[in-house]
MIZARO-928279 format. One record per residue (C-alpha): x, y, z. Coordinates in pm, 1 decimal. Layout:
N
u X | v Y | w Z
...
***
This chain:
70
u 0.0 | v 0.0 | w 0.0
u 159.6 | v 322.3 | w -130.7
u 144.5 | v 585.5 | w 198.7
u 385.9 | v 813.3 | w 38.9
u 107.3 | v 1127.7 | w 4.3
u -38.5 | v 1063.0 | w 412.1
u 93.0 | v 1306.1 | w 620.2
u 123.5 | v 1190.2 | w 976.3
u 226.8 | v 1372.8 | w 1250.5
u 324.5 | v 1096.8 | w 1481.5
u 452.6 | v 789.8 | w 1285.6
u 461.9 | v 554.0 | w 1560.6
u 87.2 | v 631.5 | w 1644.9
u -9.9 | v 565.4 | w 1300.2
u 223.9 | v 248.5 | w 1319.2
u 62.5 | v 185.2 | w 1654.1
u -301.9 | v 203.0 | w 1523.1
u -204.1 | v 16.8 | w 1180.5
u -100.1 | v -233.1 | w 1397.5
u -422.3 | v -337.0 | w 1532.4
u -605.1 | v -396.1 | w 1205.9
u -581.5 | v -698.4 | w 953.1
u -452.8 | v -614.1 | w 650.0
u -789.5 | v -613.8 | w 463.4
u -894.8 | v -385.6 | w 765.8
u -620.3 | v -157.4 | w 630.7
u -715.9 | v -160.0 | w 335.5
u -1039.0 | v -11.7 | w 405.9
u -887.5 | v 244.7 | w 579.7
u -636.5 | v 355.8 | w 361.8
u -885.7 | v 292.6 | w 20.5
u -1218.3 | v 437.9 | w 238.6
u -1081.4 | v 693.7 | w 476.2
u -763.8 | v 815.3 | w 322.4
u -807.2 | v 771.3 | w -68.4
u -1148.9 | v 879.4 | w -59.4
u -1316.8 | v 564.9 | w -294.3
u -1616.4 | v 440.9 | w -300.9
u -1719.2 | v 51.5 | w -143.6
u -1813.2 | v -15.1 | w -498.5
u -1460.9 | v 96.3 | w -617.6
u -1278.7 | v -93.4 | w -367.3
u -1479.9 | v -389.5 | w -405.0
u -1374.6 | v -421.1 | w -723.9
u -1023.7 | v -336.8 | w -690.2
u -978.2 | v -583.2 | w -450.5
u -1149.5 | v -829.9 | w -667.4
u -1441.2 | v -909.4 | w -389.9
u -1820.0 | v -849.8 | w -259.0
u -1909.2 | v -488.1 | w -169.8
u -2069.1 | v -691.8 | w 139.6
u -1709.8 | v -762.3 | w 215.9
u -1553.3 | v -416.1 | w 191.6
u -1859.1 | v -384.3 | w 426.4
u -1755.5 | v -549.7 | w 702.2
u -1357.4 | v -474.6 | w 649.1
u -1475.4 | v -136.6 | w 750.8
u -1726.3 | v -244.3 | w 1050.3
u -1474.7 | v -433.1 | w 1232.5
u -1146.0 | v -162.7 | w 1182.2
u -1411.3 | v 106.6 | w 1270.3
u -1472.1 | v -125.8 | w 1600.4
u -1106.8 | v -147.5 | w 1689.9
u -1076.5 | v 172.3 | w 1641.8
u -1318.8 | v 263.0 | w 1827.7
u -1151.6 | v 63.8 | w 2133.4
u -813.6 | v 195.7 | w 2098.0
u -911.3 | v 557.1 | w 2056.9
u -1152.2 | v 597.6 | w 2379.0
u -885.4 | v 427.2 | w 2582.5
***
């Protein structure tokens, strides 16, 4: 995954929080969040179900959920 134009203030909190999700999770966040595309688009991208990109999202959102309120 290409996260050359992300500017991050803290590296090892990004790191930190990257660290918690699977890499499809990651996926969804850097695709969804960061690049700005569509389920649709990333679905078929990533050669799957829009139903998947789906839940990718509902369970990163959920960890990150978790780490941030801590």
């Amino acid at each position: 995954m290409d996260t050359s134009g992300i500017q991050v203030l803290d590296q090892n909190s990004w790191e930190r929080v990257f660290s918690l999700l699977t890499e499809k999770q990651r996926k969804w966040v850097y695709y969804h969040i960061i690049r700005d595309m569509s389920l649709k688009e990333i679905a078929k991208l990533e050669n799957t179900s829009v139903e998947a990109v789906k839940d990718w999202g509902k369970q990163a959102k959920r960890k990150l959920r978790v780490y941030f309120d801590e």
